[in-house]
C-alpha positions as CSV (number, residue, x, y, z in Angstrom):
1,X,77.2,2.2,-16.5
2,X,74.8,-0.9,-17.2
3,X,74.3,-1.4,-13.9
4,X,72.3,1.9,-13.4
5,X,68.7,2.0,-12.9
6,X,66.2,4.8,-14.2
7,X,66.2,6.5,-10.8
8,X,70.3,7.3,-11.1
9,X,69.3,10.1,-13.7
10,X,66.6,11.6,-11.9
11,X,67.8,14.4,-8.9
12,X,64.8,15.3,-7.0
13,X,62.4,14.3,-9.2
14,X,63.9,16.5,-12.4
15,X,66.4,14.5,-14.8
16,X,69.9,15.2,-14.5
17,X,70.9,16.8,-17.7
18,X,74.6,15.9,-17.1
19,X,73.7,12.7,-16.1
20,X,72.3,11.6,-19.4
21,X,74.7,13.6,-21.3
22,X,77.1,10.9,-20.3
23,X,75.4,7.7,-21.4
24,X,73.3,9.0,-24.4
25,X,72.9,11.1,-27.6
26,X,71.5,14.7,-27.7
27,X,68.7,13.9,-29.9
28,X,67.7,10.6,-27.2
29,X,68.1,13.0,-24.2
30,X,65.7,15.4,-25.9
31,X,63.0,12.5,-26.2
32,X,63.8,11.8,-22.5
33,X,63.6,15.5,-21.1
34,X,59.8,16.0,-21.3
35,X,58.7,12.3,-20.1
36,X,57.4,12.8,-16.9
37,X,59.0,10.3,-14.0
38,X,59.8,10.1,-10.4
39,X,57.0,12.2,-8.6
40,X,55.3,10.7,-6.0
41,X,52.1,10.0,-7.4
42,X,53.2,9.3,-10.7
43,X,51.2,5.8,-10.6
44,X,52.9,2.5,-12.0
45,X,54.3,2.0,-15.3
46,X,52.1,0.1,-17.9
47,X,51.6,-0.1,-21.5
48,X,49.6,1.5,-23.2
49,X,48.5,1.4,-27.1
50,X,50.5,4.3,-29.2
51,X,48.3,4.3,-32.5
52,X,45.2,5.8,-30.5
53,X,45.5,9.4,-28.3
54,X,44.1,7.9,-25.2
55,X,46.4,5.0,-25.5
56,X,43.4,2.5,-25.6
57,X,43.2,-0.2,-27.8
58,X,40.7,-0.1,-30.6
59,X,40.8,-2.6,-33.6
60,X,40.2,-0.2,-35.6
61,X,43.9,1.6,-34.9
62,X,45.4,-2.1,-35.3
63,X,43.6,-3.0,-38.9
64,X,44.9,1.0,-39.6
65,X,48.3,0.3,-38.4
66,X,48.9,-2.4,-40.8
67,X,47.8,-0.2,-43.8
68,X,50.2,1.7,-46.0
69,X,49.8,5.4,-44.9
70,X,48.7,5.8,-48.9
71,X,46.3,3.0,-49.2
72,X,44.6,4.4,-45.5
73,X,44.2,8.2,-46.8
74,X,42.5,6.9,-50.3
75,X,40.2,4.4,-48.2
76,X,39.2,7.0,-45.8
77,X,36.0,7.6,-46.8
78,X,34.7,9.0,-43.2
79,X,34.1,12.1,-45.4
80,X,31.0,11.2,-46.3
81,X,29.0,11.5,-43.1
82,X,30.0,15.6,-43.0
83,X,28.6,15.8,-46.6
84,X,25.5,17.9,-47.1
85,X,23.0,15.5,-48.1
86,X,20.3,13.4,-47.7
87,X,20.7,10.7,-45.4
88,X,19.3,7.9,-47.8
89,X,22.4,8.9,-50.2
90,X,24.7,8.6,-47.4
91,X,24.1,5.6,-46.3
92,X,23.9,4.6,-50.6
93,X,27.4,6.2,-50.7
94,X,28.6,4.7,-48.1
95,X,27.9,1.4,-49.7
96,X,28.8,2.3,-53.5
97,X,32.1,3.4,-52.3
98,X,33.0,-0.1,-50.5
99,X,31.9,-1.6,-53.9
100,X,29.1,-3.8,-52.2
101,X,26.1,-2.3,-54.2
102,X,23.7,-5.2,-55.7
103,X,24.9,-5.0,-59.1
104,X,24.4,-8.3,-60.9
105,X,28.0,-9.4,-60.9
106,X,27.4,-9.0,-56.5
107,X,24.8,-10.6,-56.6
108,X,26.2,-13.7,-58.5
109,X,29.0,-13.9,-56.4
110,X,26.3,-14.0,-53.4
111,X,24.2,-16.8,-55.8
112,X,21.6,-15.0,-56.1
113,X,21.8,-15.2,-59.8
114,X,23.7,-16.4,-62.5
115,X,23.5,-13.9,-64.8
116,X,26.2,-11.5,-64.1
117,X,25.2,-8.9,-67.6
118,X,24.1,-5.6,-67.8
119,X,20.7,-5.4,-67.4
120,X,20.3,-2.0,-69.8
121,X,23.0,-2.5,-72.5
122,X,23.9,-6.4,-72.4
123,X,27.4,-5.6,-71.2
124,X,29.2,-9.4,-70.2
125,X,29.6,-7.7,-66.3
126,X,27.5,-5.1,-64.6
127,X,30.4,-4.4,-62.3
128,X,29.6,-1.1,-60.1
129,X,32.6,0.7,-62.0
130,X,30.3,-0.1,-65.2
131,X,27.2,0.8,-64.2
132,X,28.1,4.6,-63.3
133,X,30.7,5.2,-65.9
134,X,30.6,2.9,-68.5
135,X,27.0,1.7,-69.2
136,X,25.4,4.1,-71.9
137,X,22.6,5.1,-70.4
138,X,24.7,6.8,-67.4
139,X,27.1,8.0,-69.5
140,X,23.9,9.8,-71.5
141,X,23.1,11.4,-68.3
142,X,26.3,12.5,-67.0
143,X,27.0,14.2,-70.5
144,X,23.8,16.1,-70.3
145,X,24.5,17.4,-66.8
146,X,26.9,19.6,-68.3
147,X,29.7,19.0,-66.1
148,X,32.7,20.7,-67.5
149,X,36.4,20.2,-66.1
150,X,35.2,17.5,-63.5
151,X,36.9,14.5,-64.5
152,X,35.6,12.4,-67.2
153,X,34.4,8.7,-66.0
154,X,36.7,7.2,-68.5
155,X,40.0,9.0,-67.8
156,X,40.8,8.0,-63.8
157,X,40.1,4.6,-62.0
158,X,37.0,4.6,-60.2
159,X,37.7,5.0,-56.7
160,X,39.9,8.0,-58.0
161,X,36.9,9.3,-59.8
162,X,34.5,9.0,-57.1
163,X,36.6,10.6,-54.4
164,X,37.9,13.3,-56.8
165,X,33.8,14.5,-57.4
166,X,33.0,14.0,-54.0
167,X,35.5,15.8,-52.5
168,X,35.3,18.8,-55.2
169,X,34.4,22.1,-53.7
170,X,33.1,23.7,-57.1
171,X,30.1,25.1,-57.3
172,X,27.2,24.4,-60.6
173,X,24.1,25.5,-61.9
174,X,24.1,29.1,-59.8
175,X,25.8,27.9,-56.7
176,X,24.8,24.4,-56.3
177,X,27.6,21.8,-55.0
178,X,28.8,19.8,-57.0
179,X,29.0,16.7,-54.5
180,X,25.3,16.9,-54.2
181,X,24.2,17.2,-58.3
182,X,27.1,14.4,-58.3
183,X,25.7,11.9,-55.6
184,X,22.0,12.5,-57.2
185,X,23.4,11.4,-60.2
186,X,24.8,8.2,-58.4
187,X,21.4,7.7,-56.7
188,X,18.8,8.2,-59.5
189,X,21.0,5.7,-62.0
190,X,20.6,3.0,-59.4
191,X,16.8,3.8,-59.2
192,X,16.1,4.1,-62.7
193,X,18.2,0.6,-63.1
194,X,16.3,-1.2,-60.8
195,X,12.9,0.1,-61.7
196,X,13.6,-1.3,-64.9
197,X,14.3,-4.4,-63.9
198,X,11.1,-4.9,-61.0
199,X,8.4,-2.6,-62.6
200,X,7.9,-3.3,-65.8
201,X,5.4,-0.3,-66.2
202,X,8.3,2.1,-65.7
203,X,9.6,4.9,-68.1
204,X,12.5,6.6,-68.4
205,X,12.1,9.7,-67.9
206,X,12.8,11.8,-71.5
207,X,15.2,14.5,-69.7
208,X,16.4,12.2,-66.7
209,X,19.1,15.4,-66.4
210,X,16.8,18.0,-65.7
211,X,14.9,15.7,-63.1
212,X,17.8,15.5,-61.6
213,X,19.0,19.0,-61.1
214,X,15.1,19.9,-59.8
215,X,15.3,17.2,-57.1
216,X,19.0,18.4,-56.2
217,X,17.5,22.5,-56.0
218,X,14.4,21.9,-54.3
219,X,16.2,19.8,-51.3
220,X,18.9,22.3,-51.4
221,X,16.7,25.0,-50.8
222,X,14.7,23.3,-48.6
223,X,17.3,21.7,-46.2
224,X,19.4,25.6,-46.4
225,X,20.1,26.5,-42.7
226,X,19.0,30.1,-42.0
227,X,21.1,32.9,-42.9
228,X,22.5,34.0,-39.5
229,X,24.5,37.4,-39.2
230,X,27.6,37.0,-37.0
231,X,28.6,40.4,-36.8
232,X,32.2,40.2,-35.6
233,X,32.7,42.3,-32.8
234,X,36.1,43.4,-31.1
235,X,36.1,43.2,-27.2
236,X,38.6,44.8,-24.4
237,X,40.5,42.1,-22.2
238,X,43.0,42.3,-19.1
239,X,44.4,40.6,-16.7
240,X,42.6,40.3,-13.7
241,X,43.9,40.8,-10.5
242,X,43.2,38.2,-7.2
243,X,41.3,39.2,-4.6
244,X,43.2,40.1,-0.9
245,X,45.3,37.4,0.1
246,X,45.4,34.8,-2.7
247,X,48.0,34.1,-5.2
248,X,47.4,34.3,-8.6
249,X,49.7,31.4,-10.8
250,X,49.8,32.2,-14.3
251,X,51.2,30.1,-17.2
252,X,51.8,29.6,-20.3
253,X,53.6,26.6,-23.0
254,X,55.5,27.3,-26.5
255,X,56.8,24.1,-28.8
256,X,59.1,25.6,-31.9
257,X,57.7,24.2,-34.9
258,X,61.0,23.4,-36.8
259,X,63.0,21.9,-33.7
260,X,59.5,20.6,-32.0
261,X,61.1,21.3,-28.6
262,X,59.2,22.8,-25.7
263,X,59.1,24.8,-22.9
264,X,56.7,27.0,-20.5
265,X,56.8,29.6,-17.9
266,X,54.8,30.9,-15.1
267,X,55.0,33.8,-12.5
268,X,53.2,34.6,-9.0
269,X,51.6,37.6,-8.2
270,X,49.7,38.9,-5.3
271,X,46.5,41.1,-5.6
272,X,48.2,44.7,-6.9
273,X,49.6,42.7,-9.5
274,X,52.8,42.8,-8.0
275,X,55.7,40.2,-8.9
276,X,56.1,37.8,-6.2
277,X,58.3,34.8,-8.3
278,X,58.6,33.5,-11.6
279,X,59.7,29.8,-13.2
280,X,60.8,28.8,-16.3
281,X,61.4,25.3,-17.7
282,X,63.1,24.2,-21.2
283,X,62.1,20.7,-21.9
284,X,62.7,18.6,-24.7
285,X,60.9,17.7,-27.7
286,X,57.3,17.2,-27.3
287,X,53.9,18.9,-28.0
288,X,52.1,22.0,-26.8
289,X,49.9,20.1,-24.8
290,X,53.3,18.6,-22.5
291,X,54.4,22.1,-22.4
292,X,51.1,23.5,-20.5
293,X,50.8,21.2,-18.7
294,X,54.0,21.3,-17.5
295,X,53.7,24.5,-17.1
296,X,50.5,24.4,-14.9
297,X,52.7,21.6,-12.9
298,X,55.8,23.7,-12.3
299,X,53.5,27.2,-11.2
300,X,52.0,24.5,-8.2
301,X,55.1,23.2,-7.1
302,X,56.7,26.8,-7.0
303,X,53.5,28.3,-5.3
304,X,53.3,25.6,-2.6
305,X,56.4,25.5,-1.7
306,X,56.7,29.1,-1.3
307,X,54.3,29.0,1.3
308,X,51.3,29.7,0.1
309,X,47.6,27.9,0.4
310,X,45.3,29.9,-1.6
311,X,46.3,30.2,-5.2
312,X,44.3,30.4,-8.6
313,X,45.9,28.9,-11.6
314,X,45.4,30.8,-14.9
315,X,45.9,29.0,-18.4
316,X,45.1,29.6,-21.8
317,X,45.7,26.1,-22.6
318,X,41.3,25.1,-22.9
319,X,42.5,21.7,-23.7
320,X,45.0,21.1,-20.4
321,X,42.4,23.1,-17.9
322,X,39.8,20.2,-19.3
323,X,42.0,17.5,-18.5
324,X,42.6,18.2,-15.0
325,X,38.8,18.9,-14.7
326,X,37.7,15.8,-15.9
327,X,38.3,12.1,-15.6
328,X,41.1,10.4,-17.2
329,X,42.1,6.9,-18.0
330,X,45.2,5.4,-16.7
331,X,46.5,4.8,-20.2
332,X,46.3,8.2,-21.3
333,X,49.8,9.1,-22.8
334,X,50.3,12.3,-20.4
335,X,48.7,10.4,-17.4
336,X,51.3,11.0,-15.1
337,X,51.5,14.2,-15.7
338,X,47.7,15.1,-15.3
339,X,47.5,12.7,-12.5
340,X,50.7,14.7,-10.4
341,X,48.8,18.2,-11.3
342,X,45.7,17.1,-10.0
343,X,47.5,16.0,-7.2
344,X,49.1,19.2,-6.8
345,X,45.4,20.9,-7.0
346,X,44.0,18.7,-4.3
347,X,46.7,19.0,-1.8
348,X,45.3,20.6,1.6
349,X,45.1,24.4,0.5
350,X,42.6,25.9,-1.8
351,X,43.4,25.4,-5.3
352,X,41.5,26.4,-8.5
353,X,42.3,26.0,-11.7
354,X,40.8,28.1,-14.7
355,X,40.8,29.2,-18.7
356,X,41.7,32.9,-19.8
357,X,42.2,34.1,-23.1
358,X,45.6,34.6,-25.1
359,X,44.6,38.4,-24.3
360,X,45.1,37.9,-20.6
361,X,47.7,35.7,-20.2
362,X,50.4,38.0,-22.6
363,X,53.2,38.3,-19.8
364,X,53.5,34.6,-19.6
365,X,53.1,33.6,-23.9
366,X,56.6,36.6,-23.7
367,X,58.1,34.6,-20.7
368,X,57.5,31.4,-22.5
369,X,58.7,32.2,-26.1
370,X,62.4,33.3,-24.5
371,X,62.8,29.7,-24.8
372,X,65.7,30.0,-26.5
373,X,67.6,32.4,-23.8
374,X,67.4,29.9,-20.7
375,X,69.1,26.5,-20.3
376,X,67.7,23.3,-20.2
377,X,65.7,22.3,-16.8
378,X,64.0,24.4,-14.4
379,X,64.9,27.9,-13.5
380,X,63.7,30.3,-10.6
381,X,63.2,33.9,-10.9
382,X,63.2,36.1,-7.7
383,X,64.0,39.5,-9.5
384,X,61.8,40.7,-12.5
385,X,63.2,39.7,-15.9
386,X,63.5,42.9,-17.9
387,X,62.6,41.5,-21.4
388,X,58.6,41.7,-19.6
389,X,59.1,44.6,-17.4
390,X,56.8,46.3,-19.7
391,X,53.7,43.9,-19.8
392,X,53.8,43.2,-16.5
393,X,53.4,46.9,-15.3
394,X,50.4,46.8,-18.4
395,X,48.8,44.4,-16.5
396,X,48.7,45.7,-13.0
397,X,47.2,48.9,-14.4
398,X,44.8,47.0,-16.2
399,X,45.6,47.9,-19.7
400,X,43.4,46.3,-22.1
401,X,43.8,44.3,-25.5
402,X,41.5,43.5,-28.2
403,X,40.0,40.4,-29.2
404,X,37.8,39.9,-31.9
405,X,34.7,37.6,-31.5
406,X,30.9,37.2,-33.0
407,X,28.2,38.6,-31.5
């Protein structure tokens, strides 16, 4: 049994289910099912990176892959650039929360001095931690802001605290974000600090709060995108016959989210809407993205080689129809699979391939979600399965079903 290769579990390009029943474990053979392998036109094997979804690598993904999964969610402070706020304070944020602000214990370690006190209460180190929590003067300010239950600077650590107020969704002062008055608060204690230190003409404002809260309302208001009215609308969709003489391929993929196995299903129809075959495959464990696009590959094989050479492929899988559209690089994780389909699509006949809504592709989402009832591999249907009778009669009549959108 060592001496077999890959290709001794493969029968016509499909895996032998029996085959690898014999040499491996269920939960292994369910890993192996939905791999695609031994098409012509699969392209050579290579390696590609697995902590990125194109499978390129980036350093990023390696210095990420190294982290604990906890210490990578509390660092991620990528948040920050979908804030609403003005850009200076992002980019100040952005260097506040990496702890590389100019403080005076920074800027000794950089010798560029040696004084490494407070310069507003004398305290031994004006860490960055100190300087927003700790020194009095912010602490003066942040109690007369009036901010409730957000956490107090001296209860949590101060990456805790900073992520915990910037990532608060409650609104103050007659609907402002908090995030904003909080950041604002961040930005004018670093101002006020070092105009003390470089302009010695400067006063402290006597109610630094309130100049605070009138900066954060007036570029609120001013930076407030118009009020725009989507009025949601409902809309009447239905399948939509071919025109005379071409074949219409529809198809659809399902994953079960507790057993995260797979499957899709596709059937033929002519320009009355009338049954002409159907397909159904039950793969193994893998995401929705595998199981349209499987199920766009199965509906091509089974058109062409029923003879026919004009077809229209219909999915409702926006993400799968992009991908055979587009360009894709060789160490994409599903290359061989996209490459194979757009094979498929370019073979000598006339081939299109194009989105539809849920709405119009409701015979195939009930084909595909009788997973369950159908072994595993592919299966051809020459008779109509009864548990869709119903829809499919719907949609040669044209019957329509509502989507909602906004206008």
């Amino acid at each position: 049994m060592l001496r077999l290769n890959v290709g001794d579990f493969l029968d016509e390009g499909v895996w032998d289910f029996n085959c690898l029943r014999e040499c491996l474990s269920f939960h292994i053979i369910q890993l192996i099912l939905s791999v695609h392998a031994g098409f012509n036109g699969s392209g050579a094997d290579k390696y590609i990176w697995q902590f990125t979804p194109n499978g390129s690598f980036s350093v990023k993904s390696a210095y990420s892959s190294f982290l604990p999964a906890e210490a990578s969610v509390k660092w991620d402070w990528q948040f920050l650039g979908r804030l609403r706020l003005p850009p200076k304070v992002k980019t100040f944020l952005w260097i506040v929360c990496h702890r590389k602000l100019l403080t005076n214990v920074q800027m000794q370690k950089r010798g560029l001095t040696q004084v490494p006190t407070c310069p507003i209460c004398d305290y031994p180190m004006e860490t960055i931690a100190h300087l927003f929590k700790d020194c009095p003067l912010s602490l003066a300010i942040w109690n007369c802001l009036q901010i409730g239950n957000n956490p107090s600077p001296d209860m949590v650590d101060f990456k805790e605290w900073l992520l915990r107020n910037l990532q608060s969704k409650r609104k103050v002062y007659n609907g402002l974000p908090w995030p904003l008055v909080f950041a604002l608060y961040l930005w004018f204690t670093w101002k006020w600090r070092c105009k003390g230190i470089f302009d010695q003409r400067f006063v402290m404002p006597g109610e630094p709060h309130q100049l605070i809260l009138q900066y954060v309302l007036e570029w609120f208001n001013a930076t407030k995108p118009p009020s725009l009215s989507y009025v949601p609308s409902v809309v009447q969709l239905h399948w939509i016959a071919p025109t005379y003489g071409v074949c219409k391929i529809n198809t659809d993929g399902s994953r079960n989210c507790v057993s995260e196995f797979i499957s899709a299903g596709g059937l033929l129809r002519d320009n009355y809407g009338a049954w002409i075959k159907g397909f159904f495959v039950k793969l193994g464990v893998g995401s929705v993205l595998e199981a349209e696009l499987w199920g766009i590959f199965w509906g091509l094989h089974l058109a062409w080689e029923s003879g026919f050479r004009v077809v229209e492929v219909e999915s409702d899988s926006s993400v799968a129809v992009a991908l055979l559209s587009s360009s894709t690089i060789s160490t994409h994780p599903l290359f061989s699979l996209i490459r194979c389909c757009k094979l498929k699509v370019q073979a000598g006949w006339r081939c299109s391939v194009k989105h539809i809504f849920r709405e119009q592709n409701v015979t195939d989402d009930v084909l595909a979600s009788k997973s369950s009832e159908f072994g595993t591999g592919v299966q051809y249907f020459t008779e109509v399965p009864t548990f869709f009778a119903t829809c499919l009669a719907e949609d040669a009549i044209g019957v329509s079903r509502s989507r909602v959108v906004c206008a």
